[in-house]
C-alpha positions as CSV (number, residue, x, y, z in Angstrom):
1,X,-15.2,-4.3,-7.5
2,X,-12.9,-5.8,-10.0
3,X,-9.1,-5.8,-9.5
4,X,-6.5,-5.6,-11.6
5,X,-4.5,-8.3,-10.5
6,X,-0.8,-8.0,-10.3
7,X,1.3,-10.8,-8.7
8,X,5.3,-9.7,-8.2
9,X,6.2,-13.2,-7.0
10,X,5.5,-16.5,-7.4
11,X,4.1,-18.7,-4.3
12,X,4.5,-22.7,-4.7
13,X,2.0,-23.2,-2.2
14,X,-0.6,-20.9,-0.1
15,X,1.8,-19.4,2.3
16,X,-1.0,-20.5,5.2
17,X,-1.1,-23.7,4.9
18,X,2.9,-24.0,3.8
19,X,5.4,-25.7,6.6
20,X,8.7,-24.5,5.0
21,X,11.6,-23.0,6.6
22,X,10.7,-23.7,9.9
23,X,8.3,-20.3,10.4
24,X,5.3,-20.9,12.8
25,X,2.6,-19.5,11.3
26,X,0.6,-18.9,13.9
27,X,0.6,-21.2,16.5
28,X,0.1,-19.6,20.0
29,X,3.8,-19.7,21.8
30,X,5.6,-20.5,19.2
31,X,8.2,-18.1,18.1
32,X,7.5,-17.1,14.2
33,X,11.5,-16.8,13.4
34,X,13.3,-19.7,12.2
35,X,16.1,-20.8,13.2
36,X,19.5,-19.1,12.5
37,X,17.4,-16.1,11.8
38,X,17.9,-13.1,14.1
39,X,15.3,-12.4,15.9
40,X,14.1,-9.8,15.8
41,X,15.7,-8.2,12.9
42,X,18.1,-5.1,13.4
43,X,18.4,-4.1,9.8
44,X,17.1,-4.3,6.5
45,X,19.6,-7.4,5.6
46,X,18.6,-9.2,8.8
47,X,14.8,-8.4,8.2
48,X,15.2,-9.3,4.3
49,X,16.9,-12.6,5.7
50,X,14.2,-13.8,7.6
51,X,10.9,-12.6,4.6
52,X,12.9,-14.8,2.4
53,X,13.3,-17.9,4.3
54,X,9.6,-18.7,3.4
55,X,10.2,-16.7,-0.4
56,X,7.5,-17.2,-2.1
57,X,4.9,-16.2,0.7
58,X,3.1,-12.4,-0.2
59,X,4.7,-10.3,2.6
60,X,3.3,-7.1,0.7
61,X,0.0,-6.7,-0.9
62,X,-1.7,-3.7,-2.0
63,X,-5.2,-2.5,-3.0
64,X,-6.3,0.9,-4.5
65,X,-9.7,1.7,-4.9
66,X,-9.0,2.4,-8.4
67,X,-9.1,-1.3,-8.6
68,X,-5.3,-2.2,-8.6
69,X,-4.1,-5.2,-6.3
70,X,-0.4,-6.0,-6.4
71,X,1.4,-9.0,-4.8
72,X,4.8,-9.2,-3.6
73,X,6.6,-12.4,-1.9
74,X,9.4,-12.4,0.3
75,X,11.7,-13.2,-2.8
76,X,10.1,-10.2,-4.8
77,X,10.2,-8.0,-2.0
78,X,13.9,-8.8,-1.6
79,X,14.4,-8.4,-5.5
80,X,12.9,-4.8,-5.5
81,X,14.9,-3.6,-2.6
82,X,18.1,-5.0,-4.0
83,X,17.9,-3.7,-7.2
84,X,16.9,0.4,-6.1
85,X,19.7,0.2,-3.5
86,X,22.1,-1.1,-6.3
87,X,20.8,2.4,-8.0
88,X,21.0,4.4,-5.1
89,X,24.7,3.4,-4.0
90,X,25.7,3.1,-8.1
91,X,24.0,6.7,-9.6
92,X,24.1,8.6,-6.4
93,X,26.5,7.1,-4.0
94,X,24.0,6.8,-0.9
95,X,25.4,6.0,2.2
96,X,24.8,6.2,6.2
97,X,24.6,10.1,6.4
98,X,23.0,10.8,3.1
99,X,19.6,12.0,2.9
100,X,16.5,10.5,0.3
101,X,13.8,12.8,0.1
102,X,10.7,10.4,-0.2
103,X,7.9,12.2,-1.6
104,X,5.7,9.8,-2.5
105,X,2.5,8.9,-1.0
106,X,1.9,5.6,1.5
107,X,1.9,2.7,-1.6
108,X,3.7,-0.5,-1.8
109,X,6.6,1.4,-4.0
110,X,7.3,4.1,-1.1
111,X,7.9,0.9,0.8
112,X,10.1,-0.3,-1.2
113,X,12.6,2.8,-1.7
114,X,12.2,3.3,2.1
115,X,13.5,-0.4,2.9
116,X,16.1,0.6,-0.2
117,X,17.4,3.5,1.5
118,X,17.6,1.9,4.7
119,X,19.3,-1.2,3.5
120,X,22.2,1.3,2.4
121,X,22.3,3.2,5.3
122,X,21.1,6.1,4.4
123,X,18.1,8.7,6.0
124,X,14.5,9.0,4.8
125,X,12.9,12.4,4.6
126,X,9.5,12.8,4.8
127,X,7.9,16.2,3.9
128,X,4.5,17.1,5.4
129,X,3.7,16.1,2.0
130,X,-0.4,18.2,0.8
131,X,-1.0,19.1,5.3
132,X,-2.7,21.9,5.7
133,X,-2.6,23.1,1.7
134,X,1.2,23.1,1.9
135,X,3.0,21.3,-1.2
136,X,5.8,19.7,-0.6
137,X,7.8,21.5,-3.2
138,X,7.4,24.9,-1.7
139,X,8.1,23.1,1.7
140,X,11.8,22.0,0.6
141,X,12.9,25.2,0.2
142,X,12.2,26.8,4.2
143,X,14.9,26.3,6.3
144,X,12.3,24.6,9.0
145,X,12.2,21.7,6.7
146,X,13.7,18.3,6.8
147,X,14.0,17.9,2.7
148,X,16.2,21.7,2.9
149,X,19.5,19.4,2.6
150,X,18.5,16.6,0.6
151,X,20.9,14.8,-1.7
152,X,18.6,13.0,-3.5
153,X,14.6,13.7,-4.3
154,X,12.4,10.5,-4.7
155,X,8.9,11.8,-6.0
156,X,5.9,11.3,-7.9
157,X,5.3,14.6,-9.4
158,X,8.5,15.8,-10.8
159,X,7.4,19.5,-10.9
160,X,7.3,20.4,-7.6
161,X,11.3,19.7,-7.4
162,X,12.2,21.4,-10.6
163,X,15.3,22.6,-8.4
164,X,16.4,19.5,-7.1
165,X,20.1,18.6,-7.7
166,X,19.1,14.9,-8.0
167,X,15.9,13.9,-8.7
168,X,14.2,10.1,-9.2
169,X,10.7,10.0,-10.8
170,X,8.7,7.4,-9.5
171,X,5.5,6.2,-11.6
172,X,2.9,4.8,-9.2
173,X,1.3,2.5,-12.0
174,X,2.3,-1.6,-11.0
175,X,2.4,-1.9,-15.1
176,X,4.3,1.2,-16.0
177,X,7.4,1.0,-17.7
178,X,8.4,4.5,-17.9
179,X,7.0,7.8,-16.2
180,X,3.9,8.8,-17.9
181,X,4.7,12.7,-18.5
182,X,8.0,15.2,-18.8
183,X,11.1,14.7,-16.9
184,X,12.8,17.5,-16.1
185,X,16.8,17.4,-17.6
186,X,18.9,14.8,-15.6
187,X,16.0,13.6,-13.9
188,X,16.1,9.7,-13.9
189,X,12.7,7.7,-14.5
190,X,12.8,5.0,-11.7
191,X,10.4,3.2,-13.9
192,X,12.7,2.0,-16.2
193,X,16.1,2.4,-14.0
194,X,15.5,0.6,-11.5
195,X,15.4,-2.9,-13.8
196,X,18.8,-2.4,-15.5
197,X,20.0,-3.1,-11.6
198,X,20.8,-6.6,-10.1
199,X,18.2,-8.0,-7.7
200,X,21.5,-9.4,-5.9
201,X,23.2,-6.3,-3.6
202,X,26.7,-5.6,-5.1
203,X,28.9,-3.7,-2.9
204,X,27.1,-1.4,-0.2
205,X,28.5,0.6,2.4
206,X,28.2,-0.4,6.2
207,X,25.3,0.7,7.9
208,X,26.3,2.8,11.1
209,X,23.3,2.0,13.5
210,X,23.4,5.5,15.4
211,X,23.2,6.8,11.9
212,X,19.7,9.0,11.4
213,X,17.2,6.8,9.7
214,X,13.8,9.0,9.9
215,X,13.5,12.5,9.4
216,X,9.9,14.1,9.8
217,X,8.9,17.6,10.7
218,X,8.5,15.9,14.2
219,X,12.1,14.8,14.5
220,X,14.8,12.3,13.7
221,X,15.1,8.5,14.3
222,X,18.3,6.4,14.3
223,X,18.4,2.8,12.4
224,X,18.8,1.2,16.1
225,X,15.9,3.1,17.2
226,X,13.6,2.3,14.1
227,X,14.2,-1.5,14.2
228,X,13.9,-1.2,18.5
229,X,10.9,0.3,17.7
230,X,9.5,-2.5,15.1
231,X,10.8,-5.2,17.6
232,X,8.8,-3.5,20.3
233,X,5.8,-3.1,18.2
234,X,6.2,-7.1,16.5
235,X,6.3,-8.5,20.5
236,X,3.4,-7.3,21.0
237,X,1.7,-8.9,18.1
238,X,0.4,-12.3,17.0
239,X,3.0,-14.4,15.5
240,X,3.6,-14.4,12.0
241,X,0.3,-12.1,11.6
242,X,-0.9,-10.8,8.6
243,X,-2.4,-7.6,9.0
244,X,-4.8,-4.9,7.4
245,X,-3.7,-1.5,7.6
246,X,-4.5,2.0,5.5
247,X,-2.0,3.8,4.1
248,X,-1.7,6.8,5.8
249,X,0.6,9.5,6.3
250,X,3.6,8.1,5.0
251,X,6.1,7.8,8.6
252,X,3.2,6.3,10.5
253,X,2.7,3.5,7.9
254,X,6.5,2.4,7.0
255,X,6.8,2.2,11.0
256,X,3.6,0.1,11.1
257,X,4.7,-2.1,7.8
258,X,8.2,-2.4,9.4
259,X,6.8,-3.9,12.9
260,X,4.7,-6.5,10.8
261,X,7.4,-7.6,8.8
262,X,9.7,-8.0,11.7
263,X,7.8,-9.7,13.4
264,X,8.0,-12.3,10.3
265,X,4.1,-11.2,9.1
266,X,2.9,-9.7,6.0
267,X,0.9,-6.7,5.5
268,X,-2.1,-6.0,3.4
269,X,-1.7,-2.5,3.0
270,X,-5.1,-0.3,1.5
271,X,-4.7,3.3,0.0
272,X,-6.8,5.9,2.0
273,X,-9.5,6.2,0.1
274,X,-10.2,2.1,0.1
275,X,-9.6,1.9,3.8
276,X,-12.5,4.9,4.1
277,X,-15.0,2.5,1.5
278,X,-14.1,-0.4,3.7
279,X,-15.0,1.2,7.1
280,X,-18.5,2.2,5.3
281,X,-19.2,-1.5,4.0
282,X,-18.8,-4.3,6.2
283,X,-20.0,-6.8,4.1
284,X,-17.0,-5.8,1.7
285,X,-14.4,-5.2,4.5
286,X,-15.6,-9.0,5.7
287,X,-14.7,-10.4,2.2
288,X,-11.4,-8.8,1.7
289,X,-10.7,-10.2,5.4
290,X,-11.4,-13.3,4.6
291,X,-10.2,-13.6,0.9
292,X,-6.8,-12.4,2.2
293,X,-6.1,-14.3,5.4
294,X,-6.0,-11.4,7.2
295,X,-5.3,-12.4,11.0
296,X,-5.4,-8.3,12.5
297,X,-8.2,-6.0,10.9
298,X,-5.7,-2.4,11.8
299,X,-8.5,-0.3,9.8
């Protein structure tokens, strides 16, 4: 297949054979965090901190099997982040205690308004987004469900939060520079926001650490307890890995991206319907191994 090839960031060298900033990439015993770096990371600054001391290595790519690829380094990664939590705390005053609804799908751009709306302090709500023929939109209005008191609606299809008090349209498209359909009134078209904003974080409130992080219809996770569980999850993993996984339901992959970056690795992340292709061809899954360095096949 033939991908449309979008690189975010800018690498100086292939980030495997690269020696900068001190980040072992690889060898066995070695710690992958550099020095002055903490390891691991207990927040999105500290984690943000260590991706960009090698910047221009891809710490994010994605593959659709619509035949999109899209590359972010460490400095690009830290770029995006910056500038949609310089819109959340600037348009909708996001702080430790406010809850983001994320509806979007597992993709590299749920990643990034996740890592956002942690770097901010604030909570990530994930519906039980299409389960069992339930839309999310339908879902936020039971009282059994963790988008009921949302402050702010991230989505990808705008009409099932007609209601929503604040409401962010996010276009999945790596090219798009504006939402590709109707907005409804008020409704801001992250597409074209989000690029007004610095990628340099201007003011943002503290982040409390027994502050909720994760809310899912299975419960809520504090910021101490998301980045204890990454650490946990990173120890147990090569260093500096680089590793395959499918997007999947959305909580399950941000936790498994978030333990592969802090443990100082980067993540080749495939939508669901490329990670079912790839388990059916392993002449194909081989290539995309081997063409992207990946060091753990997660499929």
């Amino acid at each position: 297949m033939n991908y449309t090839r979008v690189v975010l960031g800018s690498q100086p060298e292939p980030w495997y054979l690269s020696a900068s900033s001190g980040v072992n990439s690889g060898r066995p015993g070695v710690s992958p965090y550099p020095d002055g770096v903490p390891t691991p990371p207990r927040s999105v600054a500290e984690l943000l901190a260590l991706l960009t001391t090698d910047p221009g290595r891809p710490r994010l790519t994605w593959y659709s099997e619509a035949g999109e690829r899209v590359e972010l380094s460490g400095a690009v990664l830290d770029n995006w982040v910056s500038k949609t939590a310089n819109l959340l705390v600037e348009e909708f005053d996001a702080a430790p205690g406010a809850r983001v609804l994320l509806d979007l799908p597992a993709h590299w751009r749920s990643v990034v308004w996740a890592l956002a709306a942690w770097r901010v302090g604030a909570c990530v709500v994930t519906p039980a987004r299409e389960a069992a023929g339930v839309d999310a939109g339908d879902a936020t209005g039971s009282s059994d469900d963790p988008g009921t008191a949302a402050d702010l609606v991230v989505t990808d299809r705008p009409s099932a939060h007609a209601a929503a008090r604040d409401l962010v349209v996010v276009t999945l498209a790596a090219l798009a520079r504006r939402f590709d359909g109707p907005l409804p009134a008020g409704a801001v078209d992250a597409a074209s926001a989000v690029m007004t904003y610095s990628d340099r974080i201007g003011w943002s409130p503290a982040v409390d650490p027994a502050a909720p992080a994760l809310a899912t219809p299975a419960g809520t996770t504090s910021h101490v307890d998301l980045f204890s569980a990454a650490a946990a999850a990173a120890a147990g993993a090569p260093p500096a890995d680089r590793a395959l996984l499918e997007g999947g339901d959305l909580p399950g992959t941000l936790g498994a991206v978030l333990a592969v970056l802090a443990g100082a690795g980067s993540v080749v992340l495939v939508d669901a319907a490329m990670a079912g292709a790839l388990r059916s061809d392993t002449p194909r899954r081989t290539a995309l191994v081997a063409s992207e360095r990946v060091t753990s096949d997660r499929l």
